[in-house]
N, C-alpha and C positions, 0 to 999 in steps of 0.2 A: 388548484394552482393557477393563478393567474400567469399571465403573458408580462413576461420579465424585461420586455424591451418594448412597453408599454411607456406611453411619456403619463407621468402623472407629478404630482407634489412631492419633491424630494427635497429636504432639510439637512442635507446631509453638507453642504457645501457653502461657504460662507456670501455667496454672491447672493443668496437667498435673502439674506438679513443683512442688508449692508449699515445699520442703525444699531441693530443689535452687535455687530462685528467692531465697531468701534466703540464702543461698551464696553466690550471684554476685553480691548485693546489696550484701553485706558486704565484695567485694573490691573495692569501687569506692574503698574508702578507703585501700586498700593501692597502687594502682595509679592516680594521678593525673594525668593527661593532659592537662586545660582549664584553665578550660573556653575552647572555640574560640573566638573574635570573629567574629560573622557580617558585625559591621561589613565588617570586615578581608579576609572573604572574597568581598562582596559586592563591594569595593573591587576586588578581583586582577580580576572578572569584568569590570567594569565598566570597566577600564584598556582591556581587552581588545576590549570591544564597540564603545569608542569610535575604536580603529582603524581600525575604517569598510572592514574588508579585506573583499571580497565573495569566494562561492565561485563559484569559474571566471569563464568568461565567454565570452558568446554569439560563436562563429566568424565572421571578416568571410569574406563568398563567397568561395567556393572557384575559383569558372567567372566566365564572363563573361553568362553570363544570369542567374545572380542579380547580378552588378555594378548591371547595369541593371533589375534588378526592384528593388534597392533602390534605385538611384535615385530611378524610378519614384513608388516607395511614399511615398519622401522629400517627392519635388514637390507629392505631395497632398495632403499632413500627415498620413501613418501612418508608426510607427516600426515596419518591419517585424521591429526584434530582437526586438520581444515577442511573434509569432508564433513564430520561429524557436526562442525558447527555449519555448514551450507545446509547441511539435511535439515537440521532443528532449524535454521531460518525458513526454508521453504515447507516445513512442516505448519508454522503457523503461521505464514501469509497465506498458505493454502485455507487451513482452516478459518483466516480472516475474509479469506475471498465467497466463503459460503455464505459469510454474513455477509458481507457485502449484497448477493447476489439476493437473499431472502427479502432484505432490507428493498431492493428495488423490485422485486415479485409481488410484495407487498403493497407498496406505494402503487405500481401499476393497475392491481384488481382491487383498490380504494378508490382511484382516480381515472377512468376511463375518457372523462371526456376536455381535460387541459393539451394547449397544443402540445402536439410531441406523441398522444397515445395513443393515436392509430399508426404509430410508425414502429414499435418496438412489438415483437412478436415475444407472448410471455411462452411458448412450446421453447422459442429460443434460451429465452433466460433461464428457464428451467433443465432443458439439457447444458447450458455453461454451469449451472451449479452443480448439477448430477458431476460432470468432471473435474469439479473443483474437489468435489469431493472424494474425488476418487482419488486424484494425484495426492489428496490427504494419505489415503490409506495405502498408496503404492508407495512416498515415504518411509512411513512406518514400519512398513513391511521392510521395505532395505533397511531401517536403520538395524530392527530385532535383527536382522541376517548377519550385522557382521559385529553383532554385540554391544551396539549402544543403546543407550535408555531415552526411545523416544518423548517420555513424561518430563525429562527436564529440560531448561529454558536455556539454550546457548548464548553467546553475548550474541548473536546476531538475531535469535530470534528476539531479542530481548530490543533491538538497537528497532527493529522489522517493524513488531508490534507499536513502538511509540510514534514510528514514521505514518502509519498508519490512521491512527486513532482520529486526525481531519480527515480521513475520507470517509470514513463511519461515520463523522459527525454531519458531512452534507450528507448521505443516504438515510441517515434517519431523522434531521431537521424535517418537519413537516412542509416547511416552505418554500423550501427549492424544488426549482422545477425541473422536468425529463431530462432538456440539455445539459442543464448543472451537475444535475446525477450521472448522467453518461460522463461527462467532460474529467468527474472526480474517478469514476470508474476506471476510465479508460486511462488515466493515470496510475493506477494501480495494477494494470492489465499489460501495460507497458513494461513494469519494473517488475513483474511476473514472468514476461517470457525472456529481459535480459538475466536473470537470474536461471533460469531454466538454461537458458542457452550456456551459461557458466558453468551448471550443474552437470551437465551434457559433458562435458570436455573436462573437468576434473576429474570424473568417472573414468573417462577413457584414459588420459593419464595416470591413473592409478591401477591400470589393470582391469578393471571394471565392466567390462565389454555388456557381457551380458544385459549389466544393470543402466549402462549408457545407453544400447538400445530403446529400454523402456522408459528410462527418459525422455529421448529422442521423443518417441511417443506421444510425450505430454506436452512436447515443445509444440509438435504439430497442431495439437489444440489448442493451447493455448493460442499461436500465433492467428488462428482462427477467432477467436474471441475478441483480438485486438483489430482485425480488422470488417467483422459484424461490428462491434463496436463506434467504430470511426464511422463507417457508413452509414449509421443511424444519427450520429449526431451532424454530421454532414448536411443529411436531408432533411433535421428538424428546422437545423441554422438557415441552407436556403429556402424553405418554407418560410419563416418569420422572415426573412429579407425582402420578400416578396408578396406578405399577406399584405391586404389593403384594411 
């Protein structure tokens, strides 16, 4: 990977071609297409949004212990679906966070010598995975405890998953470099431990003590990861501001 704030031939911007830019300027009149109605377009969206169609939808218990843990939950005034769909969100951003973490474990022992790769410790990035994956399976484990079906996709893991899918896409582009990977990371590292920190405090408003604890737990790593994180991108950034 080269050095991304290298100056070299970029095409990307019309002051490059000022010859060819008025070329293409001139064909606008040959080739007449609008103009579009954003009215119009704002209308198709808006027909759309007012379907009121939700994505998915949180599973009724699987077993007969959560039957009665939602019951349970009911008689007290907590709706336990909104646990049940936090859990399945944080179930597979967990498990998107492994990939994530493989994907840049990867890239690092391919690439050892673009700037940025003496600055990221791979012992590190391998213990953030080890507890990515863990809080996968300490999930899981709550959810089987109070009778949900951790195999299905809640609308939030579902909403989780698509929000995601660009930050998988810079860690496994081949061409972006360590900053970019951190910078995409640490975006998701972010909205990891606000979610955690959520998770944390529904729990205990639910009764939950116990399982808030070990949350708590996971919060404290994580919050750890976001800031190894920052400080790795930190020092790659004032490095290049300062190579000659």
């Amino acid at each position: 990977m080269e050095n991304t704030e290298t100056r070299a031939l970029n095409h990307t911007g019309i002051n490059m071609s000022p010859t060819l830019t008025k070329e293409m300027l001139s064909g606008n009149a040959l080739f007449k297409v609008g103009p579009v109605s954003s009215e119009e377009m704002a209308a198709i969206r808006t027909s759309y949004i007012t379907l009121k169609t939700s994505v998915g939808s949180v599973p009724i218990p699987g077993t007969f212990r959560g039957f009665l843990q939602t019951g349970k939950d009911k008689l007290t005034g907590h709706n336990p679906e909104v646990l049940i769909n936090k859990l399945g969100q944080r179930l597979a951003f967990e498990r998107t966070g492994v990939r994530l973490y493989d994907a840049l474990i990867m890239k690092c022992e391919a690439d050892q010598t673009s700037p940025g790769a003496d600055v990221i410790s791979l012992d590190v990035l391998k213990q953030f995975r080890k507890e990515e994956a863990e809080h996968f399976e300490l999930v899981k484990e709550v959810m089987d405890s109070i009778g949900a079906d951790p195999t299905a996709q809640t609308p939030d893991a579902d909403a989780s998953a698509m929000a995601a899918l660009g930050v998988i896409k810079v860690l496994t582009e081949p061409r972006t470099s360590f900053p970019q990977c951190l910078n995409a990371i640490l975006a998701a590292e972010l909205t990891d431990h606000a979610a955690w920190e959520l998770l944390v405090e529904l729990a205990h408003g639910m009764g939950q003590t116990k399982t808030a604890q070990r949350f708590q737990e996971a919060l404290g790593q994580e919050s750890k990861h976001v800031e190894q994180i920052k400080s790795w991108l930190r020092e790659m950034t004032l490095q290049q501001a300062t190579a000659i």
